[in-house]
N, C-alpha and C positions, 0 to 999 in steps of 0.2 A: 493581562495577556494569558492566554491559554498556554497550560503544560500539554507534553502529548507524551506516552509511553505506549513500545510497541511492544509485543510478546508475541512468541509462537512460532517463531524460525526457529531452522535446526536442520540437520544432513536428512537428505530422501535419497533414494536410487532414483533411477528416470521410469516416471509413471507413475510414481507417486504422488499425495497430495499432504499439502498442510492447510492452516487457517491461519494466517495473521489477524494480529486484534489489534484494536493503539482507541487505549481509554485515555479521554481529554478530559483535563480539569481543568474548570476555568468555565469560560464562556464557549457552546459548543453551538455551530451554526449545519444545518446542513446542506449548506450551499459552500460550494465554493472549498470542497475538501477530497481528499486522493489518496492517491498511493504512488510512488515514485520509487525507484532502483537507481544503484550505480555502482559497476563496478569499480576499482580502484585503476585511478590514473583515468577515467573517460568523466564525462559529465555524466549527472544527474537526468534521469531521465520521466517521461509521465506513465504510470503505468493502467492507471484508471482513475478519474476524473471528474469530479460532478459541478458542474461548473453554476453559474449564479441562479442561470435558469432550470436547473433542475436534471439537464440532461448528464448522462453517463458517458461517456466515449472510454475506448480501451484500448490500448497501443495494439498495432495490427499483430505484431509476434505474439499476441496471448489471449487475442478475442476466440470466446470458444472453451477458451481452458479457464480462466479467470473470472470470477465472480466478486462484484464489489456491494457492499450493502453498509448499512450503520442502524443503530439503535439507540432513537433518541431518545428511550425513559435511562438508559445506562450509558449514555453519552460516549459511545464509541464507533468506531468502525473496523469493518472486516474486510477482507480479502482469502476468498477460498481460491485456493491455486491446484489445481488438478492436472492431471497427465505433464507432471512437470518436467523439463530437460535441460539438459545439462547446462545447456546459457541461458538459464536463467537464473543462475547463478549469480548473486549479488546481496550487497545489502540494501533493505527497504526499510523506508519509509515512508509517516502517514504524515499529511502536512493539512494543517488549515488555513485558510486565508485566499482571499484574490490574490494575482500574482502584484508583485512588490511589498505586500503585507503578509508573507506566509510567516507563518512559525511551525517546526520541523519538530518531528520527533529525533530519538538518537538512534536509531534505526536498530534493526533485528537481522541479521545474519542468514542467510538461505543457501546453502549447498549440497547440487545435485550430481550426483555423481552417475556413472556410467554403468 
């Protein structure tokens, strides 16, 4: 079973941007892997997506502002988050797997303040 570690969260003002990273050890597919938020006390949520067949979808609040890619010689993935605001505020997470077989990283911290 794949490990996942995410790095790269941390406080922005609104407009700001970061990069999240989540290097996978293990077995790393690139099918079938994301990025997902949640604040505390709601569900988990998708935040970009690349599903079996290869497409990308990206939650309607952040299409535009968000960028999802991966690199398969350094078996990680990315999320560049730009012109960020304040709810989007959350911790993230990178997960691999079809759903009911995902494995979760322990998520990175994102707080955007006003």
């Amino acid at each position: 079973q794949a490990q996942l570690v995410e790095s790269g969260g941390g406080s922005v003002q609104a407009g700001g941007s970061l990069r999240l990273s989540c290097t996978v050890r293990g077995r790393f597919s690139r099918y079938c892997v994301g990025w997902f938020r949640q604040v505390q006390g709601t569900d988990r949520k998708e935040v970009a997506y690349r599903d079996e067949e290869g497409t990308i979808t990206y939650a309607e609040a952040v299409k535009g502002r968000f960028s999802f890619s991966f690199d398969n010689t350094k078996k990680a993935l990315y999320l560049q988050m730009d012109n960020l605001k304040p709810e989007d505020t959350a911790m993230y997470y990178c997960a691999t797997g079809c759903p009911g077989t995902r494995t979760w990283g322990q998520g990175t911290q994102v707080t955007v303040s006003k």
